[in-house]
Phi, psi and omega in degrees: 000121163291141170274173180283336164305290197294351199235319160268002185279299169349282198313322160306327209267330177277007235227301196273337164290328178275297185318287208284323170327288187308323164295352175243359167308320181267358152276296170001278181312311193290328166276359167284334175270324162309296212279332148309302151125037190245095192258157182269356175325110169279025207238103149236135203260135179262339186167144194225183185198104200272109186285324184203184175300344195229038181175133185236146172256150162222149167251104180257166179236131149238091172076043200078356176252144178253160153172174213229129167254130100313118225203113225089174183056211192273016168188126161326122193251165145236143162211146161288171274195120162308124148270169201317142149045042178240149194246131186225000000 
């Protein structure tokens, strides 16, 4: 049988375990979202294609911009993304 002592310290303890769960929530969420990658980062790689040993092509979104990197060997291309209903 618990005394009343042993039955609020019980109470304390779950008390002070529910406090740190809830207090560790918003640490939680961020590493779940670092490890996603779901960043406030306005930088998302849509798709990459690996061309030769020394060079990737990527289609990155910036902010609502696309463009397509070349990347590797001795230089770097940028080029944009055509837009809709651009002729070319």
């Amino acid at each position: 049988m618990m005394t009343s002592f042993q039955l609020a310290q019980s109470l304390v303890v779950l008390m002070v375990v529910l406090g740190a769960i809830v207090a560790a929530r918003p640490l939680i969420l961020r590493w779940g979202n670092m490890r996603t990658g779901a960043s406030a980062s306005p930088f998302r790689i849509r798709g990459n294609l690996q061309l030769d040993r020394a060079r990737r092509l990527m289609l990155i979104d910036c902010e609502g911009q696309s463009v397509l990197l070349v990347v590797g060997g001795h230089n770097d291309v940028i080029m944009p993304w055509p837009e809709k209903g651009a002729s070319s």
